[in-house]
C-alpha positions in Angstrom: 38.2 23.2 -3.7 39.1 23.7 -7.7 36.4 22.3 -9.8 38.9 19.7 -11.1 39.9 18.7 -7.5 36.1 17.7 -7.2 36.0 15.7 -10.4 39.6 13.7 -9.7 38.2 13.0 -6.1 34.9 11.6 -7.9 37.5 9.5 -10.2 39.5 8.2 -7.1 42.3 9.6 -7.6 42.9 11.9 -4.5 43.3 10.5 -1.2 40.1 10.5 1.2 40.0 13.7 3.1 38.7 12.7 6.8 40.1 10.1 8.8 37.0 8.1 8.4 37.4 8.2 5.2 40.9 6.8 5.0 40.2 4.4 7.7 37.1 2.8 5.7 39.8 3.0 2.5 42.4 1.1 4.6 39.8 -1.5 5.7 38.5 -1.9 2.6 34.7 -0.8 3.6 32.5 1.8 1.8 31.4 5.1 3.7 28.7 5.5 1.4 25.7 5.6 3.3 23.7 2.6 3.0 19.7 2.5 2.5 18.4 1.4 5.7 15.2 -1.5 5.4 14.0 0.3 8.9 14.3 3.2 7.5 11.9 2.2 4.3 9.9 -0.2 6.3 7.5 2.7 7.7 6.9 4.9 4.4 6.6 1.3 2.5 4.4 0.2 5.0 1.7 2.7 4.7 2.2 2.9 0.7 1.1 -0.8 0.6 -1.6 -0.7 3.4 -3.4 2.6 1.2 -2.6 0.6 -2.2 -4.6 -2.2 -1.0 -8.3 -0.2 -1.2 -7.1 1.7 -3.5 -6.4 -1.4 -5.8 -9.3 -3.4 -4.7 -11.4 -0.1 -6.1 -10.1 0.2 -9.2 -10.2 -3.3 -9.8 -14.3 -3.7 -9.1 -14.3 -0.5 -11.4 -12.9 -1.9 -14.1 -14.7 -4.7 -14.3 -18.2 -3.4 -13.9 -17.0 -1.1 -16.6 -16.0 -4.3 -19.0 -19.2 -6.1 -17.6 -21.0 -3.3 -19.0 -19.4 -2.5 -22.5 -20.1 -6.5 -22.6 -16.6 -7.9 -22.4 -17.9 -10.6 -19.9 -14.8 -12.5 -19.8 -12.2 -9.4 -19.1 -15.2 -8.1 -16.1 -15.3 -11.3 -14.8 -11.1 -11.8 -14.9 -11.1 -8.4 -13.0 -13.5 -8.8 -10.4 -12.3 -12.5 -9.5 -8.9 -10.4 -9.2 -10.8 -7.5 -7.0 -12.6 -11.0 -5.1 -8.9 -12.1 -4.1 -7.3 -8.7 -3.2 -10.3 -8.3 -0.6 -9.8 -12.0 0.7 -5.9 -10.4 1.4 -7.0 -7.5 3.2 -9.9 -9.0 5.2 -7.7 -10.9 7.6 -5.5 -7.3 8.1 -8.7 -5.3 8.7 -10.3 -7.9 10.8 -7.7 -8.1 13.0 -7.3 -4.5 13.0 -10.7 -4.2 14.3 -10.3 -6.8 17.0 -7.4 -5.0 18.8 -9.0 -1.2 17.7 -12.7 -2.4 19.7 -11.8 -5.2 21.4 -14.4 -7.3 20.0 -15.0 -10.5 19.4 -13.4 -12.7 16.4 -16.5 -13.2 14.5 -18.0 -9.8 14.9 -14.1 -8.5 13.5 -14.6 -10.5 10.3 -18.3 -9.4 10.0 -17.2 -6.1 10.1 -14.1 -6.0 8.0 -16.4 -8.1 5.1 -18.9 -5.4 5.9 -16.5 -2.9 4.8 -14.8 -4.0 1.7 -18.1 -5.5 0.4 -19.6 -1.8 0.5 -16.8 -0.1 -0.9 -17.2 -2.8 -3.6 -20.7 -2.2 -4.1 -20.6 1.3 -4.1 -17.9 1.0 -6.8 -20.7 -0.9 -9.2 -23.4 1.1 -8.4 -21.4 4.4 -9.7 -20.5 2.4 -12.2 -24.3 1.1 -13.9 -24.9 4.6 -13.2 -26.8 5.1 -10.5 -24.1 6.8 -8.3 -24.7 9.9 -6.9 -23.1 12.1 -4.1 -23.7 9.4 -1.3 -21.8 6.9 -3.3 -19.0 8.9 -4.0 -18.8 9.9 -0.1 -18.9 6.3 1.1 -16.4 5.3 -1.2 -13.7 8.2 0.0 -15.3 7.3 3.3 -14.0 3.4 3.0 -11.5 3.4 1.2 -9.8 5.7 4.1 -11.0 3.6 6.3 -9.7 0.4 4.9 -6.5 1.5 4.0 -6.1 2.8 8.2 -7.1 -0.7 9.2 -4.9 -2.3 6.9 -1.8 0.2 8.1 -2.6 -0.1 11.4 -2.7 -4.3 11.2 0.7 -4.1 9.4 2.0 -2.0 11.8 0.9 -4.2 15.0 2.1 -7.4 13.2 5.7 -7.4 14.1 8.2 -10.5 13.0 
């Protein structure tokens, strides 16, 4: 095919070349292939069950770092924000938990406030400068495991 044969077919002015082509034409249908949702639904699915830590994290940084360069209004604004993100993802990972070990409703929740309430803290210990290695280690250690739990709860919750 002539390079202007591939521009005038882009233009629409050739006819379509396959028969499924000229049978969408006829019907008036696209054969453009469309973006599936169940396609997306898996990748977007774990995007947003990592985001979750991964926002909660940078959102208890930031405001032990504005709590600390005394901007007590902006620290406080951000970790009320970081306070609601955690209320979001405490009913995924608790109920991740619950069908993961089979416990017991309460001990789910205990868990799952166990977990984003250390990650928090490690966060704002790093922060005022006490951090070391072990803080660091249990961070990456939570955060991955927080953002499984989540993905795992949004992938059993099916509607």
């Amino acid at each position: 095919m002539t390079q202007t044969n591939r521009i005038d077919h882009l233009n629409g002015t050739l006819e379509p070349r396959t028969k499924r082509q000229r049978k969408a034409k006829a019907e008036g249908t696209s054969t453009r292939p469309v973006l599936s949702v169940t396609r997306t639904r898996k990748p977007v699915t774990v995007w947003l069950g990592c985001g979750i830590p991964v926002l909660s994290l940078s959102l208890s940084h930031q405001g032990g770092e504005l709590l600390a360069a005394e901007h007590y209004g902006l620290g406080v604004g951000s970790l009320i924000l970081c306070g609601v993100v955690l209320c979001l993802s405490l009913s995924h990972l608790a109920a991740a938990i619950e069908d993961i070990t089979h416990s017991a409703q309460w001990q789910a929740w205990m868990l799952a406030i166990a977990v984003d309430a250390a990650l928090v803290c490690a966060e704002l210990v790093r922060v005022a400068g006490q951090g070391g290695l072990l803080q660091w280690g249990m961070m990456g250690a939570l955060t991955a495991t927080s953002a499984a739990l989540n993905v795992w709860a949004f992938f059993r919750s099916h509607r």
